[in-house]
C-alpha positions in Angstrom: 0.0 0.0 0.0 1.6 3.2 -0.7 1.4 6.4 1.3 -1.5 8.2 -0.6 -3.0 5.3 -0.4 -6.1 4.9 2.3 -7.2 2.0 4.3 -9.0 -0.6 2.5 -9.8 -3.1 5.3 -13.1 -4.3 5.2 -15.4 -4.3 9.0 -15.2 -6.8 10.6 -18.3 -10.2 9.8 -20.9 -9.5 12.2 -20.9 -12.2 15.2 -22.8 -15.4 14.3 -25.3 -16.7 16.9 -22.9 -18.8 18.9 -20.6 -15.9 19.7 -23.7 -13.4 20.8 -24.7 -16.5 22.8 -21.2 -16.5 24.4 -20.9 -12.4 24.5 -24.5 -12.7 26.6 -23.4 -15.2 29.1 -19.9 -13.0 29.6 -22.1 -9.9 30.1 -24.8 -11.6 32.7 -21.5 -13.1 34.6 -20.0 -9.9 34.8 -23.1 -7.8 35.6 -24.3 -9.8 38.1 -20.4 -10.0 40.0 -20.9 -6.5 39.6 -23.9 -6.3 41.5 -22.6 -8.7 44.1 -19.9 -6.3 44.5 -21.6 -3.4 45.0 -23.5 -5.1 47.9 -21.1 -7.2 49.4 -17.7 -6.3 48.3 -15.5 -7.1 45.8 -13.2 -9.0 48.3 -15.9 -10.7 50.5 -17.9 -12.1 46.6 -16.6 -15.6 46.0 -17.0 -17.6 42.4 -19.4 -19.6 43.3 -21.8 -17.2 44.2 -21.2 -14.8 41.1 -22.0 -18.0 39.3 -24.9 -18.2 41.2 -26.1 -15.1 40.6 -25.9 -15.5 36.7 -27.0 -19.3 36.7 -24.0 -20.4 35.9 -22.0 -23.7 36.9 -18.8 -23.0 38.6 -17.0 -24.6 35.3 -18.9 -22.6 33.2 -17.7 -19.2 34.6 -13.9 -20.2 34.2 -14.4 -20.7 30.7 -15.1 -17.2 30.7 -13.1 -15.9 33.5 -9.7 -17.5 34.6 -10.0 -16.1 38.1 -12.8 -13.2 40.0 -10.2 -10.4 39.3 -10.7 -11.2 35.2 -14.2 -10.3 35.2 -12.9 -6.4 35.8 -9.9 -6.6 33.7 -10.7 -7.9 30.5 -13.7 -6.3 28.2 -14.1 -6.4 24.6 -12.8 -3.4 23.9 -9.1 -4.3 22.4 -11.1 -5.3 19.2 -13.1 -2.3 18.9 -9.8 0.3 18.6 -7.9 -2.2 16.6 -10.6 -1.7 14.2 -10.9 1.5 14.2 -7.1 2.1 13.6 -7.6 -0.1 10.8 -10.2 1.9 9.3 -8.0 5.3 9.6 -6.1 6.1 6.3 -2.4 4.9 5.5 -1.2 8.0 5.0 -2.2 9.6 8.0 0.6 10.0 11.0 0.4 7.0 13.1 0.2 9.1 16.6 -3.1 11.0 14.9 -4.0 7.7 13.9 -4.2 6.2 17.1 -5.7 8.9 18.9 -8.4 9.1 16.7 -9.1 5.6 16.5 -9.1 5.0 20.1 -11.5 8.5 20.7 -13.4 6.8 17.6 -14.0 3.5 19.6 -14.0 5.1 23.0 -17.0 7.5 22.3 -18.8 4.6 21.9 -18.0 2.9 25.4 -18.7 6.0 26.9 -22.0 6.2 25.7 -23.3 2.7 26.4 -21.2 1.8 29.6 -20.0 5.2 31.1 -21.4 4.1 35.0 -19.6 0.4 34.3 -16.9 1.9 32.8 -16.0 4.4 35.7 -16.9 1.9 38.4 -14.6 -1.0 36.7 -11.7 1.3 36.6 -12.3 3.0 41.0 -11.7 -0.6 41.8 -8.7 -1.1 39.5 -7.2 2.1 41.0 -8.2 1.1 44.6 -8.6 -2.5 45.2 -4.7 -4.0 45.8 -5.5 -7.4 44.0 -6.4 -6.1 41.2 -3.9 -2.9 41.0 -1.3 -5.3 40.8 -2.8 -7.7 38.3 -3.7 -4.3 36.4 -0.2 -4.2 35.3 -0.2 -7.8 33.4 -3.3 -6.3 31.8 -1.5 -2.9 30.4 1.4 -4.9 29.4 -0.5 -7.2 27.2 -2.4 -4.1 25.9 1.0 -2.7 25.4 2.1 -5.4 23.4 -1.1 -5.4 21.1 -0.5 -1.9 20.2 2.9 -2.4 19.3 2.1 -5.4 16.9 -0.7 -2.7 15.4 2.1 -0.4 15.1 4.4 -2.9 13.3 1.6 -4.2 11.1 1.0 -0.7 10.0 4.5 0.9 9.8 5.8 -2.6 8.4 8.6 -2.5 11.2 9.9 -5.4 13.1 7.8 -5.9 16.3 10.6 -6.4 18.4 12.2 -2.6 17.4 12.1 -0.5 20.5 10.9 2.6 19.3 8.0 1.1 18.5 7.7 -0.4 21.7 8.2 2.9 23.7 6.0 4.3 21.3 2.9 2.2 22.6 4.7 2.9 26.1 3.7 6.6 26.2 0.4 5.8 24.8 0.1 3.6 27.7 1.3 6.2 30.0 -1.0 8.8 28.3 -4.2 6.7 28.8 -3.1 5.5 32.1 -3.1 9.0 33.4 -5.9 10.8 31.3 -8.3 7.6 33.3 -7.2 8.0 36.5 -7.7 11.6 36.5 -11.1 10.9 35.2 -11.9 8.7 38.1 -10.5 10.9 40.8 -13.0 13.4 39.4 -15.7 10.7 40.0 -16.6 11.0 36.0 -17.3 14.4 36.0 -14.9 15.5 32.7 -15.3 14.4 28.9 -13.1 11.4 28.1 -13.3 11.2 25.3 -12.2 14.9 25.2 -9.3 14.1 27.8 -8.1 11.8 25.7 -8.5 13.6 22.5 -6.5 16.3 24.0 -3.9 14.7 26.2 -2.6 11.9 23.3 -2.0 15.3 21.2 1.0 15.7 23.7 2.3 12.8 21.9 2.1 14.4 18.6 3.2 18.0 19.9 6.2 16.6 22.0 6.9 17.7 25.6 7.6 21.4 25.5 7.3 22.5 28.9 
């Protein structure tokens, strides 16, 4: 693809009826442990009766869920942005590219799951099992942008200028959420993050 070139990937095929089937039974578990957490705790809710909850067999929510602190940690979101940075043209810088796409996908989210979206991420910043198991989470994430990165700049995966690259766009989104939660919600994020990943683009000029 050359650089005047734009993006020609298609959208993704529609989910066929086994995965929404799957997709409803993750969002009832995690709804209902949720729930359970908001009345009980997230510490004192046990597996078996978030399982309960969403009529679930114990085996049945760790297919979805290798352990409780999963059903806060992972969403279906990483597909949504990769997507979207897919869809933005070739020939537009990659740092504007991946702002965009994740604002794009983001704006989204924050319309359908703002409440679940700011609760999930107050007990990531505040609850110590899963602050520390946050960090497995980032890095993965971390690693999935860089392999976007390569994909799109045709650089080796393993080159670290890439990999600081998804770094600061960790460290950018890392902040702008936090920030966000402190202030219980209260700001755009889509419009924190629209601004803030500019810094990336602009440079540090302080």
């Amino acid at each position: 693809m050359s650089p005047k070139e734009t993006s020609t990937a298609q959208p993704a095929p529609a989910p066929g009826l086994r995965e929404r089937k799957k997709l409803k039974t993750r969002q009832s578990i995690r709804r209902e442990a949720y729930r359970l957490f908001v009345e009980h705790g997230y510490d004192a809710t046990t597996v078996d009766e978030i399982a309960a909850a969403a009529d679930v067999s114990r085996s049945t929510f760790f297919r979805y869920f290798p352990t409780k602190e999963d059903v806060v940690l992972t969403d279906e979101y990483d597909a949504e942005f990769g997507d979207a940075l897919a869809a933005r043209p070739a020939d537009e810088p990659i740092v504007t590219s991946i702002r965009h796409a994740l604002t794009d996908s983001l704006a989204h989210v924050f319309t359908s799951d703002r409440d679940e979206l700011l609760y999930r991420n107050r007990m990531i910043f505040t609850i110590p099992a899963l602050r520390a198991r946050a960090m497995d989470e980032l890095l993965r994430t971390q690693d999935g942008i860089t392999a976007l990165l390569a994909e799109r700049t045709g650089r080796d995966p393993d080159d670290l200028e890439l990999r600081c690259a998804s770094a600061a766009i960790i460290g950018v989104s890392t902040a702008v959420m936090r920030h966000w939660v402190d202030h219980d919600g209260g700001d755009d994020l889509v419009e924190l993050y629209d601004l803030h990943l500019d810094i990336l683009t602009r440079g540090l000029r302080f």
